[in-house]
C-alpha positions as CSV (number, residue, x, y, z in Angstrom):
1,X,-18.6,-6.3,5.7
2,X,-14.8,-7.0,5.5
3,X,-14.6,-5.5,2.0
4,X,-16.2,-2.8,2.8
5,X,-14.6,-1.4,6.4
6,X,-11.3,-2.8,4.3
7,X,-12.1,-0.1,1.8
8,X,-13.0,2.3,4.1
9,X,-10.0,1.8,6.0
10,X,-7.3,1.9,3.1
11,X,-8.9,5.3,1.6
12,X,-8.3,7.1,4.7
13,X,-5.3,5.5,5.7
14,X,-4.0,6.5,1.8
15,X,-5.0,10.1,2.3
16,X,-4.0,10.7,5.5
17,X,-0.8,9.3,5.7
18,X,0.5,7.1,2.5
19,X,0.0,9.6,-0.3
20,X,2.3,12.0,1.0
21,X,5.0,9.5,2.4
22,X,4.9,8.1,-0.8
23,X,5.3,10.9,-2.6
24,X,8.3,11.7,-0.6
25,X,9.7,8.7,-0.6
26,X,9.8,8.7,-4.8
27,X,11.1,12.2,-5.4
28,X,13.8,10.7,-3.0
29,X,14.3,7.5,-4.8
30,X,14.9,9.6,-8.4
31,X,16.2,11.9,-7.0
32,X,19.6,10.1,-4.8
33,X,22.0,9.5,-7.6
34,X,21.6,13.4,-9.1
35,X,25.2,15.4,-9.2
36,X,22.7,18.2,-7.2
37,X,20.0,16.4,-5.2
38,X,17.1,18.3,-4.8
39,X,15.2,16.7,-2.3
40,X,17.4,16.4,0.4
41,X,16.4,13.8,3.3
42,X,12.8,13.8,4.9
43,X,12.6,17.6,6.3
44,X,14.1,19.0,3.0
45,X,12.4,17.1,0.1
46,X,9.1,18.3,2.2
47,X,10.2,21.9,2.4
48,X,11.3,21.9,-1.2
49,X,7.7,20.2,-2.5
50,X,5.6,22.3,-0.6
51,X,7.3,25.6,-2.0
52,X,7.4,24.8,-4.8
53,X,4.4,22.9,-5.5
54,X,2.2,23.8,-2.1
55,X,0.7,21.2,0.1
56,X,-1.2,19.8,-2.8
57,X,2.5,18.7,-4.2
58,X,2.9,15.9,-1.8
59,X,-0.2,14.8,-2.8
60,X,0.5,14.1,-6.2
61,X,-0.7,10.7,-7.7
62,X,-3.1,10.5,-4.4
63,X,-6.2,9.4,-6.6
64,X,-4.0,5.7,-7.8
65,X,-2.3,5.5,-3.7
66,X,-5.7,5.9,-2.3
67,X,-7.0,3.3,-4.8
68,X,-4.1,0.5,-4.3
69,X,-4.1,1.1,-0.6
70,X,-8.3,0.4,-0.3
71,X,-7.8,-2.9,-2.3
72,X,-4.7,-4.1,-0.4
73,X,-6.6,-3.7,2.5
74,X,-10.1,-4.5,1.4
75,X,-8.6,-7.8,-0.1
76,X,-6.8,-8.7,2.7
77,X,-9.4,-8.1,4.9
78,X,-11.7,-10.2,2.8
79,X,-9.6,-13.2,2.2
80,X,-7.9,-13.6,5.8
81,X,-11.1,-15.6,7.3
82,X,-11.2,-17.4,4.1
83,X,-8.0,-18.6,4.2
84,X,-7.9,-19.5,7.6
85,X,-11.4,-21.9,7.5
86,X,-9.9,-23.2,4.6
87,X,-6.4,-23.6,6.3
88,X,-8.0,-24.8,9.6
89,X,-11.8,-25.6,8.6
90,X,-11.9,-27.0,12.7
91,X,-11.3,-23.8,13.9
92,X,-8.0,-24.8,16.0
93,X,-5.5,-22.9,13.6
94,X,-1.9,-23.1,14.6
95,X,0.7,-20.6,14.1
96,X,2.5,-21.4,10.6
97,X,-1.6,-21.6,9.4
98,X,-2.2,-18.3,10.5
99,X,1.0,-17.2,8.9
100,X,0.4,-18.5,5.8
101,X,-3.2,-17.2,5.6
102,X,-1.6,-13.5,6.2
103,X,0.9,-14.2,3.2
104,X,-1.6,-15.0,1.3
105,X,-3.7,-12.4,1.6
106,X,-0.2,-10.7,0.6
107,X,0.1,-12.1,-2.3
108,X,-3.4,-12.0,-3.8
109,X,-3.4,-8.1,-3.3
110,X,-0.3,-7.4,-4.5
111,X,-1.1,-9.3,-7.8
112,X,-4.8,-7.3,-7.8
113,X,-3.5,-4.2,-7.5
114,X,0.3,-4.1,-9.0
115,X,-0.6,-2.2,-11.6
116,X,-2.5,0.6,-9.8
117,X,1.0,0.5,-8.2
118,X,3.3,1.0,-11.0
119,X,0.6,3.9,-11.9
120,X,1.3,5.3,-8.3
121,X,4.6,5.2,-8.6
122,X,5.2,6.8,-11.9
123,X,2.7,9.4,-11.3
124,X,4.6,10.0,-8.1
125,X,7.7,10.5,-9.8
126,X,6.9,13.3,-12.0
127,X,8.9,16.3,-10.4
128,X,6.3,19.2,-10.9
129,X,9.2,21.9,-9.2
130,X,9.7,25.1,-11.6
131,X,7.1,24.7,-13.6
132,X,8.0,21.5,-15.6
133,X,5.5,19.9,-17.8
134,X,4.1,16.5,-16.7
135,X,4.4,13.2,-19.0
136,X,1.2,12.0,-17.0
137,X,-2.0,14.2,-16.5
138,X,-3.7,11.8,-14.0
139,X,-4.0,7.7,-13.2
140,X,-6.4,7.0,-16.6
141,X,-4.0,8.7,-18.7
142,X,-0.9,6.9,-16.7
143,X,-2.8,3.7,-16.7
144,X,-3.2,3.9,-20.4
145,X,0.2,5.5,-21.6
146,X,1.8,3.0,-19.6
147,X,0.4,-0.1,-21.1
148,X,0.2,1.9,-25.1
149,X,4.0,2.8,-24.8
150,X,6.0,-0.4,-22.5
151,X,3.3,-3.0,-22.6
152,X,1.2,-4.6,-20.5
153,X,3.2,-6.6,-18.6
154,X,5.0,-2.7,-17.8
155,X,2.1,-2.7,-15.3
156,X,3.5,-5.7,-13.6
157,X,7.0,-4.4,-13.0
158,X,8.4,-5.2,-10.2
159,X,5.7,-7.4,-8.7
160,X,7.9,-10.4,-7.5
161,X,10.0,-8.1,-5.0
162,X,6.8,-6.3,-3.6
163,X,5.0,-9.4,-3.4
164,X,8.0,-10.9,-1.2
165,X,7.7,-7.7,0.7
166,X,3.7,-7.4,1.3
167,X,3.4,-11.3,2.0
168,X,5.5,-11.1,4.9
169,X,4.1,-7.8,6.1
170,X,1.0,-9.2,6.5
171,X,1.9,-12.8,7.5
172,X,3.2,-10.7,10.6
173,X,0.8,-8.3,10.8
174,X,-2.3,-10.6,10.7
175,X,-0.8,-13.1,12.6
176,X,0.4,-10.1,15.6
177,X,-3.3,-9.1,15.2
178,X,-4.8,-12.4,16.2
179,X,-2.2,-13.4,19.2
180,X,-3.1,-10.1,20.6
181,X,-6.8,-10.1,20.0
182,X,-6.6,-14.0,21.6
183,X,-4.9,-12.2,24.6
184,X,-7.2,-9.4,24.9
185,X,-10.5,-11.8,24.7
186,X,-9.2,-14.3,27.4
187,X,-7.4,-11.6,29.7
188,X,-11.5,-10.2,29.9
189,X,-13.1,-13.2,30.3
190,X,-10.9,-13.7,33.2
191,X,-11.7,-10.9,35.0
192,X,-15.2,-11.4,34.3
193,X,-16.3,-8.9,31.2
194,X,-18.9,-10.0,28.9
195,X,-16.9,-10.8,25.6
């Protein structure tokens, strides 16, 4: 059930909101040490994608974002109550054991899906504006030009930093989410609602 609304819940999360941030958030990246930047802070790297490219432009790459973001979170979703009986197999988890448990749910989907995030990335950073021709014509062919032309271990660029990042994300994050769903529980069993 975890893997599953995890799934569910990265997809839409990926189309609604990450692909197009993302996207954004590349150009910008490639795009910062240019003599004449193109895309030129949030507002004007969005104007400039959609007219050149149309709304679909800032979904670019959205087929690899939507799948990296539905196995982050279907892993992590998966593997936090795991790690936590195994962390705490009484039940009485304490703090630095419900941190860790979040990190490591970091860590394992980082190292799943690192390369679906190089993939991401690169097909991200193709600038489609005026017509240019693409290196990359979707994630298969990224996936396996990637590995043909750098390597494999090209798909695990990269994957140190991020893991450093995501680990901590969710140590917080999962550890946020349990304080305040402790809070919420015991706040309505003291008032008297069925829990």
């Amino acid at each position: 059930m975890n893997l599953g609304s995890g799934l569910g819940a990265g997809m839409v999360e990926a189309l609604v909101w990450t692909a197009p941030t993302e996207r954004l958030k590349v150009l910008r990246q490639n795009d910062i040490n240019s003599k004449t930047p193109k895309y030129k802070g949030l507002i004007g790297g969005l104007s400039t994608v959609v007219k050149e490219q149309g709304i679909g432009g800032l979904y670019a790459g959205a087929a690899a974002t939507a799948i990296r973001q539905a196995s982050s979170v279907a892993v992590r979703f998966m593997l936090y109550a795991e790690f936590k009986k195994i962390l705490a197999p009484d039940g009485n988890i304490k703090d630095w054991q419900q941190l860790l448990a979040g990190g490591g749910t970091g860590i394992c989907s980082t190292l799943l899906n690192n390369p679906i995030d190089v993939v991401k990335s690169r097909l991200q950073a193709q600038d489609k504006g005026g017509g240019k021709a693409v290196q990359y014509s979707g994630t298969v062919d990224c996936l396996v030009q990637t590995a043909k032309q750098d390597g494999i271990a090209a798909l695990y660029r990269g994957t140190i930093p991020r893991m450093m990042k995501v680990s901590m994300g969710q140590a917080l994050t999962f550890y946020t989410y349990d304080k305040i769903s402790s809070l919420l529980y015991s706040t309505a069993a003291a008032r008297g609602y069925e829990v």
